[in-house]
N, C-alpha and C positions, 0 to 999 in steps of 0.2 A: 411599496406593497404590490403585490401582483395585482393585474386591473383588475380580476374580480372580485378583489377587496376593496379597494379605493374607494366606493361610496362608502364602505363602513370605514374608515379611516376616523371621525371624531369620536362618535361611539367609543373604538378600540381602544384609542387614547383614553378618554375618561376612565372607561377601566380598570384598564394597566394603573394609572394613578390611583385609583378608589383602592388596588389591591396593595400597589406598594405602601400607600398609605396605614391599610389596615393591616398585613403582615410579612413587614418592612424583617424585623428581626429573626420570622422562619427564613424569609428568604436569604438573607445574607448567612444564617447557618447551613442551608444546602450549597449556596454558592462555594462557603467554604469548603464545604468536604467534596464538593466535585471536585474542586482546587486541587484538595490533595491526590485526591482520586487518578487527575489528568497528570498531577508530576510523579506520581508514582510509576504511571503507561508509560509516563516519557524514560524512565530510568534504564526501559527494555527498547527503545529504540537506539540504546548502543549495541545491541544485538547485531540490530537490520544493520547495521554498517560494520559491525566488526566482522560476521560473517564473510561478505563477498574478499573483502581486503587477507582476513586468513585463507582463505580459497584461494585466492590469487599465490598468495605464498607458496600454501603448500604444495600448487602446479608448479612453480617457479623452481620449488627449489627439491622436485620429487626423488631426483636421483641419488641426493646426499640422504636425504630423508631415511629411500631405502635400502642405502648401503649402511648407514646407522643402525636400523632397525636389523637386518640381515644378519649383521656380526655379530650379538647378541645370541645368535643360533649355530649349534656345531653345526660342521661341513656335511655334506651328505642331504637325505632327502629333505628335512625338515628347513633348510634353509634355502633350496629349490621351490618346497611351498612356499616358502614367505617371501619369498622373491618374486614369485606367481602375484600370490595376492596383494601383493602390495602395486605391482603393474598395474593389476586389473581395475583396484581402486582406485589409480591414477588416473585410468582411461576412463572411470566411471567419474568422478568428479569433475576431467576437463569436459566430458558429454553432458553431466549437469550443468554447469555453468554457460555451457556455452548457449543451449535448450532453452535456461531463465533468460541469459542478454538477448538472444532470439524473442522470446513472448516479449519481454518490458519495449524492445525496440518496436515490433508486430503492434502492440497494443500504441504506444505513443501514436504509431503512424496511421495506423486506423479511428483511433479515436478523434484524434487535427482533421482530420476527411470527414466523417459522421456528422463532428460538432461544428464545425465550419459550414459545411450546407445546409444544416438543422437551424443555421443563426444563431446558436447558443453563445451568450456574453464569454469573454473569456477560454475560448474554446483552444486556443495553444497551450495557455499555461496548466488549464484543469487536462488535455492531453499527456501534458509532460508529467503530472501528478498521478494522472493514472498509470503511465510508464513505471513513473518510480517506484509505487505502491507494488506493483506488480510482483516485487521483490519478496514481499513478507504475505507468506501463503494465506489464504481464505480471509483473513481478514484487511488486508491490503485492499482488493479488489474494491470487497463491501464497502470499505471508508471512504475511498475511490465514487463510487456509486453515491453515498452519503452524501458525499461532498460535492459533487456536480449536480445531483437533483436539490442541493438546499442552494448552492448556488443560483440555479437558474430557476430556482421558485421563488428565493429573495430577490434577480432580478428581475423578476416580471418577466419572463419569458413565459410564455402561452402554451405551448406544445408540451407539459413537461410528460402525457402518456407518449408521447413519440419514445422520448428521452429513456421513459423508463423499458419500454420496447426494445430500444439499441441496445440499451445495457443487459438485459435479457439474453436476446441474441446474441450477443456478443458472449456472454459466458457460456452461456449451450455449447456456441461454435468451438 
């Protein structure tokens, strides 16, 4: 427990037992349905990974892509557009990607600095979690944040308004 729990430490226990004891069977029916709840989230986190890996491809292999696409179109101007656009989306995609491995690396390396001087338990690996997180928009971050302030509230870490401060600033910035 974080120290300004600890004197309530037997208290909290007697509780917890008084509640499992008296609604032993709600509880295990919400358990359940979080359960499903959280393998359902999970089913979308082949997204977060098939995404960058298609991305990859599709830079990889743009030029076949848009000779593909091209021929499909008679000669003349219509197929000078799409020849156009499809460049452009090329150059737009390798700018995206590149922009995201930019922020995830940015964020990693800032956060191992911030957390490391702050004392925070853990502070490379929930770094690298925030990097990775970095990937799946708006809600990455937050889970990111979630998880490093329950972290460092279940370790007894002291400062956790620093923490939530950083992470403030940090998303402004």
């Amino acid at each position: 427990l974080p120290w300004g729990l600890e004197p309530y430490r037997p208290r909290m226990a007697d509780f917890l037992r008084e509640q499992f004891a008296a609604h032993g069977e709600e509880l295990m029916a919400a358990v359940t349905k979080a359960g499903k709840g959280v393998l359902s989230a999970l089913t979308n986190i082949v997204f977060v990974v098939l995404i960058p890996i298609l991305s990859f491809f599709f830079l990889k292999d743009a030029d076949k892509i848009a000779r593909v696409v091209a021929v499909q179109f008679p000669e003349g101007g219509s197929r000078a557009f799409i020849e156009d656009v499809m460049a452009d989306m090329h150059v737009l995609l390798m700018e995206f990607m590149r922009a995201v491995m930019l922020l995830c690396f940015s964020t990693f390396l800032i956060f191992a600095i911030a957390l490391a001087i702050m004392g925070l338990p853990y502070a490379l690996l929930l770094s690298v979690l925030a990097g990775v997180f970095e990937l799946v928009p708006v809600a990455g971050p937050l889970s990111a944040a979630v998880t490093i302030l329950a972290v460092a509230g279940f370790g007894g870490y002291e400062h956790l308004g620093w923490v939530v401060v950083f992470l403030i600033l940090y998303r402004l910035f």
